[in-house]
C-alpha positions as CSV (number, residue, x, y, z in Angstrom):
1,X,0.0,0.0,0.0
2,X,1.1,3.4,-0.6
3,X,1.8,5.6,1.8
4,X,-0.5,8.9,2.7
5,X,1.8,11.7,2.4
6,X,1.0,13.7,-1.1
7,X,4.2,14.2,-2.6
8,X,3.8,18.0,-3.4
9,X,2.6,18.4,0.4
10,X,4.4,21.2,2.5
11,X,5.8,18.7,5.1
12,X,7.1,16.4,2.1
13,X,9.0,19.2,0.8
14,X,9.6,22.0,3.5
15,X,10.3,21.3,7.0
16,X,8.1,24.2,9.2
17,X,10.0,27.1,10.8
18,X,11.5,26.5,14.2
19,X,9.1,28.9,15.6
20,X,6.8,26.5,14.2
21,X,8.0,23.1,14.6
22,X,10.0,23.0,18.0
23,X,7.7,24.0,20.7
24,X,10.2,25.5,23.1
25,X,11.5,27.8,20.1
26,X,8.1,28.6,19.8
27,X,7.8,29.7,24.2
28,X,11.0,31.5,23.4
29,X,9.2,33.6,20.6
30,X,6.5,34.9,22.9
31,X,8.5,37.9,23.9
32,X,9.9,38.4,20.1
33,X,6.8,39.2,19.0
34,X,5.8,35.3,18.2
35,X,6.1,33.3,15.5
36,X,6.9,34.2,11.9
37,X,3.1,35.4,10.1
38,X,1.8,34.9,7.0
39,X,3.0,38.1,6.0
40,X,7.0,37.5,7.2
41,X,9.1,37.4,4.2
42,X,12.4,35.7,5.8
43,X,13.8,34.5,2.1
44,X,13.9,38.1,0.5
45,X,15.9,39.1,3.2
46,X,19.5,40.0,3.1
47,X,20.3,37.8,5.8
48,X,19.7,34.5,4.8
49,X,20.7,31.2,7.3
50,X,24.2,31.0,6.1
51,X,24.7,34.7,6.9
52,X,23.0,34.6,10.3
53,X,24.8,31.4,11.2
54,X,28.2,33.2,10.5
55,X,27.3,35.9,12.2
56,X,26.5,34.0,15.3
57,X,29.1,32.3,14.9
58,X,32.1,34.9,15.2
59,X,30.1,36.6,17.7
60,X,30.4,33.3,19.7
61,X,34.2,32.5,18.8
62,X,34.6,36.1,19.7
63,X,33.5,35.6,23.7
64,X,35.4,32.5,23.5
65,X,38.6,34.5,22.9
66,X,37.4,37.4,25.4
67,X,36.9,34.5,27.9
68,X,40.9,33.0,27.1
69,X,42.3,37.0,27.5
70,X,43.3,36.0,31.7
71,X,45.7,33.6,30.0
72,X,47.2,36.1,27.5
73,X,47.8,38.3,29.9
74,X,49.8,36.7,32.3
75,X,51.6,34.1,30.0
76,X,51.8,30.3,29.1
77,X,53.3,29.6,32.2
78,X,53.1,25.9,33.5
79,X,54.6,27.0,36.7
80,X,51.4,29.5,37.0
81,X,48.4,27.8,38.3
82,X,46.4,31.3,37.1
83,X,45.2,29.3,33.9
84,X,43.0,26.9,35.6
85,X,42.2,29.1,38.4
86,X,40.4,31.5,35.6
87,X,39.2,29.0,33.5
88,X,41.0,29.8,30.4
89,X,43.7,27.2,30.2
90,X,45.1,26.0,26.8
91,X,47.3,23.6,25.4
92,X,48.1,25.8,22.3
93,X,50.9,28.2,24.4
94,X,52.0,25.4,26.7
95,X,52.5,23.1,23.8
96,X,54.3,25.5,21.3
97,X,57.1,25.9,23.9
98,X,57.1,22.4,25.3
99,X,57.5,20.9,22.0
100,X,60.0,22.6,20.6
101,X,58.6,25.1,18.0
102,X,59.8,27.7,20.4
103,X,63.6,26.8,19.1
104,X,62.5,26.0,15.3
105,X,61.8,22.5,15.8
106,X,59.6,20.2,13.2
107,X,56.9,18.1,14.8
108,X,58.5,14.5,14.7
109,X,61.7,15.3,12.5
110,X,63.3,17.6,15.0
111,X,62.7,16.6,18.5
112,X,66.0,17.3,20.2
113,X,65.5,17.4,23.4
114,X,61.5,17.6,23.8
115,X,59.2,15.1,24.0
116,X,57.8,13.7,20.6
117,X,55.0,15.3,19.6
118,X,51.7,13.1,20.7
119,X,49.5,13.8,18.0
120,X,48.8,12.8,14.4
121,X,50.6,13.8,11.9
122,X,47.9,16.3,10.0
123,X,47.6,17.6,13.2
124,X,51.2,18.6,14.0
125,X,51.5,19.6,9.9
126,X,48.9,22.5,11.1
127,X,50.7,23.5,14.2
128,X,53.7,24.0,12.1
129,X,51.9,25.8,9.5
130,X,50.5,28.3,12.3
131,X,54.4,28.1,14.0
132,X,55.9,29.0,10.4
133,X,53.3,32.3,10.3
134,X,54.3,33.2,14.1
135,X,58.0,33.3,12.6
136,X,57.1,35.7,10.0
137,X,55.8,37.8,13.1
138,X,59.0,37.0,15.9
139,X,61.6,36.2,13.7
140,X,64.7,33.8,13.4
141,X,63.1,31.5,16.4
142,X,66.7,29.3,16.1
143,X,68.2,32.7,17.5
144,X,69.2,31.9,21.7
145,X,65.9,33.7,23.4
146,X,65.0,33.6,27.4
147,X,62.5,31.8,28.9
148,X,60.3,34.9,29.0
149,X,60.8,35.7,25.2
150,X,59.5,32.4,24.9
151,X,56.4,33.4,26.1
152,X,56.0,36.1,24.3
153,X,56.8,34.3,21.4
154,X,54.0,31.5,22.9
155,X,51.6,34.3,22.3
156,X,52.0,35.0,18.9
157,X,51.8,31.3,18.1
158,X,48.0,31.4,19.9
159,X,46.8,34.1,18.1
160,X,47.4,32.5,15.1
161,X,46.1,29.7,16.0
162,X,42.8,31.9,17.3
163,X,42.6,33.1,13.5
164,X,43.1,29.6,12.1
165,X,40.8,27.9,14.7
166,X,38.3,30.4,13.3
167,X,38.6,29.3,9.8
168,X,37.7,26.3,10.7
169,X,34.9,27.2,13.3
170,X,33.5,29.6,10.0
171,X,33.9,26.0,7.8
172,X,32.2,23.8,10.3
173,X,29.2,26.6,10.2
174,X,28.9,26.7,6.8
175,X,29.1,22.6,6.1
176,X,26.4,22.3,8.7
177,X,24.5,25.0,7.1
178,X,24.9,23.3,3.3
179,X,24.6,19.9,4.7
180,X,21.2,20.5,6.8
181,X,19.4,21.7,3.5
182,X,19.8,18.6,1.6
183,X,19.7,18.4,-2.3
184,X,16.5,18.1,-4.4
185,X,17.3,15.3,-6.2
186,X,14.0,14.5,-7.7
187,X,10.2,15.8,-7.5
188,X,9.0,15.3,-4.0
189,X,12.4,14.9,-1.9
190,X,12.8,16.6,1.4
191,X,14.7,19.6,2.0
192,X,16.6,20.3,5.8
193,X,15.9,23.2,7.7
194,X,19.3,25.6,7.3
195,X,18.9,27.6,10.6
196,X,20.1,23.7,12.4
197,X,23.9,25.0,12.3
198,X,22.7,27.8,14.8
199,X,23.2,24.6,17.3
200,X,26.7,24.6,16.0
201,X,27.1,28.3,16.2
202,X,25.5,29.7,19.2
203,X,26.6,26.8,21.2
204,X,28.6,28.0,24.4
205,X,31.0,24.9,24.4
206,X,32.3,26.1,20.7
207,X,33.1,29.7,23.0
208,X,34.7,27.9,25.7
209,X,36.7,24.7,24.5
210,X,37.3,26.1,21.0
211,X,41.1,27.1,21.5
212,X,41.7,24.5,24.2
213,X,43.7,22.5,21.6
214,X,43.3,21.8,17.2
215,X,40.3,19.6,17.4
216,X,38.3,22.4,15.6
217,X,40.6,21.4,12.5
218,X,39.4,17.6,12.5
219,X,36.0,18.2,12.9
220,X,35.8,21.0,9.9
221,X,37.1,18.0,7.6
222,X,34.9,15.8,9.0
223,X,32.0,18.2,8.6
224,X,33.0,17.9,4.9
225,X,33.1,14.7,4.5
226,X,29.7,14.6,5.8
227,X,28.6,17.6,3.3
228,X,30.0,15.7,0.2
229,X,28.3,12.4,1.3
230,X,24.9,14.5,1.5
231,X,26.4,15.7,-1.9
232,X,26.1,12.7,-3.5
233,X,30.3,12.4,-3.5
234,X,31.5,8.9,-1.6
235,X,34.9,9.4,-2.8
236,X,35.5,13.4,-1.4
237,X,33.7,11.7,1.5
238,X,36.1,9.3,1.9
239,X,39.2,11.3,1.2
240,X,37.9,13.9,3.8
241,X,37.2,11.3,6.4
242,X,40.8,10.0,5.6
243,X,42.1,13.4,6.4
244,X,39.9,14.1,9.5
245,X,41.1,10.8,10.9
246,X,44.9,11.7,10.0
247,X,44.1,14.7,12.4
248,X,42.1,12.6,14.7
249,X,40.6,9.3,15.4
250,X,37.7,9.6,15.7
251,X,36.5,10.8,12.0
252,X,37.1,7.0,11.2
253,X,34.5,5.9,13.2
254,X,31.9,7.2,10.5
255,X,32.5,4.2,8.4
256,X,30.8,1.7,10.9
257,X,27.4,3.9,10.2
258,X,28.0,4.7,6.6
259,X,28.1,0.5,6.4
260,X,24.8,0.7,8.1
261,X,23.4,3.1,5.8
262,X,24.5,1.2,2.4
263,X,23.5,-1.9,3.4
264,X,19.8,-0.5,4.5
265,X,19.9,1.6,1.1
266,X,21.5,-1.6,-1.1
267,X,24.4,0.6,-2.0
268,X,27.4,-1.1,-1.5
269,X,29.9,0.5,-4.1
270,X,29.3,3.9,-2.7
271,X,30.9,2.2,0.9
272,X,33.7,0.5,-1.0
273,X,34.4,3.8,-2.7
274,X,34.3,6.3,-0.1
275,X,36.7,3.4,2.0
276,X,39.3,3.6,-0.6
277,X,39.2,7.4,-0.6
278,X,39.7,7.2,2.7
279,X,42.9,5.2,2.7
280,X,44.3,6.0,0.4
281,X,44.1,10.1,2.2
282,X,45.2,8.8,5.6
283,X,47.8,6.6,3.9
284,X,49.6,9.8,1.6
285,X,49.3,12.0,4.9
286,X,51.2,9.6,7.0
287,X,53.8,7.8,4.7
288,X,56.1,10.3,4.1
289,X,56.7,10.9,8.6
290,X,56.2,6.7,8.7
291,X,59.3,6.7,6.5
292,X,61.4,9.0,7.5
293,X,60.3,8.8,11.6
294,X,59.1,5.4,12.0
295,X,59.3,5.6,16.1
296,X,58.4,9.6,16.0
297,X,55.2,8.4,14.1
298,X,54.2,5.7,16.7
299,X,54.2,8.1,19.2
300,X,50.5,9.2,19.3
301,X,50.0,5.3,19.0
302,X,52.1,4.6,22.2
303,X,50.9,7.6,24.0
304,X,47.4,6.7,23.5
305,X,48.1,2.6,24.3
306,X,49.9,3.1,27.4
307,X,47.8,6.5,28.8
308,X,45.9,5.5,32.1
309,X,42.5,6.4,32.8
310,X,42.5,10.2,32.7
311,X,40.5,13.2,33.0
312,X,36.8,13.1,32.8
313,X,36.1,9.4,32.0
314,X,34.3,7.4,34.2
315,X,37.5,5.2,34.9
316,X,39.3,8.3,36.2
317,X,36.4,8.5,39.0
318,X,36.4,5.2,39.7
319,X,40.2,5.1,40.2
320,X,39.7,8.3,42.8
321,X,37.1,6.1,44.6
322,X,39.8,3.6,44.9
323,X,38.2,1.2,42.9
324,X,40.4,1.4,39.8
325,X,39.8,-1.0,36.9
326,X,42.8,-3.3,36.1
327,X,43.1,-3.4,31.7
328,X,40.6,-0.2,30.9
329,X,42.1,-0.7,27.0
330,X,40.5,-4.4,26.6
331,X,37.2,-3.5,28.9
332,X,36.9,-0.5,26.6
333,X,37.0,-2.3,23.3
334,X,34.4,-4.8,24.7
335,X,31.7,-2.1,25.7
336,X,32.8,-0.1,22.5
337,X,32.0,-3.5,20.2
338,X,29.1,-4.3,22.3
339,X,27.9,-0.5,22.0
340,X,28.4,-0.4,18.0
341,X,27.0,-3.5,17.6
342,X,23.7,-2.2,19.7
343,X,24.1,0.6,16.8
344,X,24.0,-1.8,13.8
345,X,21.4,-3.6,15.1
346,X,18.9,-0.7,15.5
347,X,19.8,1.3,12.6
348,X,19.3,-2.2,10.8
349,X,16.0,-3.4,12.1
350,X,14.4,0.6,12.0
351,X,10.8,0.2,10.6
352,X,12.2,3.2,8.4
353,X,16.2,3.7,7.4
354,X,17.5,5.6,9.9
355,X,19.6,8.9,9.0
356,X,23.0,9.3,8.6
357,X,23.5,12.0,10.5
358,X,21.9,9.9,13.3
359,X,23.9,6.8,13.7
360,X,26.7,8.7,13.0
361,X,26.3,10.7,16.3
362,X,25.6,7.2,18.4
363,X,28.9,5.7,17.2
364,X,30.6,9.0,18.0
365,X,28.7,9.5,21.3
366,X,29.4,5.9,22.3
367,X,33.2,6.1,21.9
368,X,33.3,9.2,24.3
369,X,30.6,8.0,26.9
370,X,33.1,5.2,27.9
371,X,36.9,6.0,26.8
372,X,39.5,6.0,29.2
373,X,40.1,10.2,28.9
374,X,37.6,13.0,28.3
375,X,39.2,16.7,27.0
376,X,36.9,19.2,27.5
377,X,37.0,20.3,24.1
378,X,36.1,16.6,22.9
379,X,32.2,17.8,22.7
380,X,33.3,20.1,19.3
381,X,33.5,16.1,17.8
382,X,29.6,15.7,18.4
383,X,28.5,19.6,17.5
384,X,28.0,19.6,14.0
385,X,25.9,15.9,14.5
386,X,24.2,16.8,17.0
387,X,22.6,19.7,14.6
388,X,21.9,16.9,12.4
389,X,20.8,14.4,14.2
390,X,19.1,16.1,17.5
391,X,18.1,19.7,16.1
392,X,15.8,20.7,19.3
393,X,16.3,23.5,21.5
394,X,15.2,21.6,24.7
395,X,17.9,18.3,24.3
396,X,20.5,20.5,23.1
397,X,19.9,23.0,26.0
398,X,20.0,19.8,28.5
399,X,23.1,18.5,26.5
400,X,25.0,21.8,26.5
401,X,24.4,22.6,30.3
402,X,25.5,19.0,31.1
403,X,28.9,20.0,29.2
404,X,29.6,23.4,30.5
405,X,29.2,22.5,34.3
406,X,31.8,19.7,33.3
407,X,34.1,22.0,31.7
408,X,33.6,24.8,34.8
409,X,34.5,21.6,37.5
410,X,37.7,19.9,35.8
411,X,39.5,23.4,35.4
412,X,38.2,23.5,39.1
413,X,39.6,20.1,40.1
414,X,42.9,20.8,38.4
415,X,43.2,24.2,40.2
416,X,42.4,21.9,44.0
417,X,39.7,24.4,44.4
418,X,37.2,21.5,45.5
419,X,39.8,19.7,47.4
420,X,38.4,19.2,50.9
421,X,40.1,20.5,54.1
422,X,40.2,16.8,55.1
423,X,43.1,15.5,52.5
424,X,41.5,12.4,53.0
425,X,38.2,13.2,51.6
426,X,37.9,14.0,47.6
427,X,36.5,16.1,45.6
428,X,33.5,14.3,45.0
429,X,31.5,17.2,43.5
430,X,34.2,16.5,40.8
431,X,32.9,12.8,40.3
432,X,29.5,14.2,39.8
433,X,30.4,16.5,37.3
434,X,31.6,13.5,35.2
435,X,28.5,11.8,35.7
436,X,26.8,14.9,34.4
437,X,28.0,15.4,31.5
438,X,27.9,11.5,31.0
439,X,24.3,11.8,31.7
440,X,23.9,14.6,29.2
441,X,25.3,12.3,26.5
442,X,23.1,9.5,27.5
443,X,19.8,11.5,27.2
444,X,20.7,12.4,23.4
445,X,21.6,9.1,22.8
446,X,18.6,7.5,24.2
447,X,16.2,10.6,22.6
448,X,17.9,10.2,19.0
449,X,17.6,6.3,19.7
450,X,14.0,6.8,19.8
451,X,13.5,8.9,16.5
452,X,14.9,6.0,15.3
453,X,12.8,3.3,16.3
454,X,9.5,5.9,15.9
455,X,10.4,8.3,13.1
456,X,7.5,10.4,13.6
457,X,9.3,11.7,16.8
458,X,12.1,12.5,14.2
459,X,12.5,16.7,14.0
460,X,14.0,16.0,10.7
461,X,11.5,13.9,9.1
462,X,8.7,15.3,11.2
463,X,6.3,12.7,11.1
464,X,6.4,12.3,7.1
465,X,8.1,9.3,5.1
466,X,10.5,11.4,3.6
467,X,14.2,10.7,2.9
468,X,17.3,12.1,4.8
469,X,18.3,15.3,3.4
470,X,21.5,15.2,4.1
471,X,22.0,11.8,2.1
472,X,22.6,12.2,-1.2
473,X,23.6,8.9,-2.1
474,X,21.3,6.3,-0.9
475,X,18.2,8.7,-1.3
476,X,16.8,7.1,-4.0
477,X,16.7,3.7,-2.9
478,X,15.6,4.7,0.5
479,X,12.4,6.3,-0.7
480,X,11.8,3.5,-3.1
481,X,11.9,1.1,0.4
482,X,10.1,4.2,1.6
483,X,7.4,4.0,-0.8
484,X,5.1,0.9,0.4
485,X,4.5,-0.8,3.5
């Protein structure tokens, strides 16, 4: 039987404004004058989504930077405990001078007497392209220059970085923006609703953990690997992705749901392809340090192997409650397998093929609801899916809040302001920020879980049997599967 929904009806082609469609939009528009009328004319205007998304945008990158100014002032300065004491700490001045790059060094060819640097290798190819612009600012840096110099010299290097981050902050805007409003393939395919990337650009974890550390950088290119998949492109897919995960990680963890989608959508070759893009990008990154730094390269490998439970994961509380778990690596790859298999098993057994965008998020979610560390600026991974997976004001609200109060406690617990007086006693208000923002997590991936099993609770699809607009590839056999019951 065919299914009810007209092909030329407005929720089959045009999703309803978000003073329309999400009811707490629609509370907060009470004292804005309400909702739009039937005489608003919102598309003649000179600010369209991608402009007001870019707007918000640098206004939000811009308190970030307002919010880091305690740490220009006084100086990347390990010995200084101001940084976590005002909230604004960074690894971007600590690192420039604890790596080297002070003194001219290249990441992994020059390490002299530094550490190795512990990241991968697109990565540390962008901290030297922002160390090489610094130079052009400082000067000779191979010249002898005190400890305070430096410093200075540390300072430079993060503003540049500030200017590069915000690129890529711009980028990430942008890709969300493009992505959300799909491609009209055909007479009757769905369109996304643009204004989405204002949950990527008003969000105030992309103020506060955007120039923490580079991850901005991997999660632009993964933000366009997800635009050219929504595109129609598997191989720019693939290449992106290849790059993103020669930045970091986690960008590889897409192909588990991209699988997923092809083999709901019985379109193999697209996977195949966008895996050989993929790579055969990671592969042409990394070669060239492999070859000529074989042990420099393994470093972010080793690093990563032999870290302990750390900041902000769940194992890291359970080891301050003296209750540490023995092998975290081999108890995280069994929950993480058991978790992505949970995945595949939903997304393949959905009464309707579930969205990209969607199982895309759970995978990602998954990996940082149980890994043995937690950065602050780790939630920048999840922004841009969130927007297309989750786009309501309420979970995104309950999400962000969950994240900030984590990001306020661990600067907090690194400064000993929760310490007891008792040095016996621990910061336990610490432990519960953890669970927070674990619990924040949770809720999104239970709430987008949902949309999945009932896709009329879907914000996307909003009740309708349309497809996914952001996937361009496996559209048209999705609607065909779409098309009877």
């Amino acid at each position: 039987m065919r299914t009810v929904t007209e092909p030329g009806s407005q929720r089959a082609h045009d999703r309803l404004p978000p003073s329309e469609a999400d009811p707490a939009v629609a509370g907060l528009t009470v004292g804005l004058g309400g909702r739009s009328g039937r005489f608003a004319r919102l598309s003649s205007s000179w600010w369209t989504p991608l402009r007001i998304a870019l707007a918000v945008c640098t206004i939000t990158f811009g308190l970030g930077v307002l919010q880091k100014a305690p740490c220009m002032d006084v100086g990347w300065d390990r010995q200084n405990w101001r940084p976590f004491k005002a909230l604004c700490y960074s690894d971007i001045g600590f690192l420039y001078q604890e790596r080297g790059f002070a003194e001219g060094n290249r990441p992994f060819l020059d390490t002299g007497n530094y550490p190795v640097l512990e990241y991968p290798v697109l990565t540390g190819g962008f901290m030297e392209a922002a160390a090489q612009i610094t130079w052009l600012f400082t000067g000779d840096p191979k010249q002898d220059l005190t400890e305070a110099q430096k410093r200075d010299t540390a300072g430079v290097f993060f503003v540049v970085n500030i200017a590069l981050l915000f690129l890529c902050a711009l980028v990430i805007v942008g890709l969300t923006v493009a992505t959300a409003r799909g491609v009209e393939t055909r007479p009757g395919a769905a369109r996304g609703q643009p204004l989405d990337a204002l949950y990527v650009a008003a969000a105030p974890v992309l103020a506060v953990t955007s120039t923490i550390n580079w991850d901005l950088f991997a999660v632009a290119l993964t933000a366009g690997a997800m635009f050219a998949w929504s595109r129609g492109k598997p191989i720019w897919f693939g290449v992106l992705l290849g790059l993103g995960t020669a930045a970091k990680f986690y960008p590889f963890l897409l192909l588990g749901p991209l699988l997923i989608i092809c083999l709901r959508g019985r379109k193999l070759w697209p996977f195949f392809q966008a895996v050989i893009g993929a790579v055969v990008a990671w592969g042409l990154v990394n070669a060239p340090i492999y070859l000529l730094a074989k042990n420099e390269w393994m470093s972010f490998w080793t690093f990563n192997d032999e870290r302990e439970s750390d900041y902000g994961s769940i194992w890291y509380v359970l080891k301050l409650a003296k209750h540490e778990v023995a092998d975290v690596n081999q108890l995280n790859i069994v929950i993480f397998a058991g978790l992505c298999l949970s995945i595949a098993i939903l997304g393949l057994m959905a009464p309707r093929p579930p969205r990209f965008a969607q199982l895309a998020f759970l995978v990602v979610a998954a990996f940082l609801l149980i890994n043995k560390v937690y950065s602050p600026q780790y939630v920048l991974w999840l922004l841009p899916l969130v927007a297309l997976a989750r786009p309501r004001l309420r979970d995104w609200l309950i999400w962000q809040a969950c994240e900030c109060f984590y990001w306020m406690l661990v600067w907090m617990h690194l400064a000993q302001f929760l310490a007891p007086g008792n040095p016996d006693v621990p910061d336990r208000i610490y432990w519960l920020s953890v669970i927070l923002r674990m619990a924040g997590t949770l809720w999104l991936m239970l709430v987008v879980a949902r949309d999945i099993l009932l896709p009329e609770k879907d914000p996307v699809r909003q009740g309708d049997v349309v497809d996914d607009p952001s996937d361009g590839v496996a559209s048209g056999v999705r609607s065909r599967e779409l098309a009877t019951v």
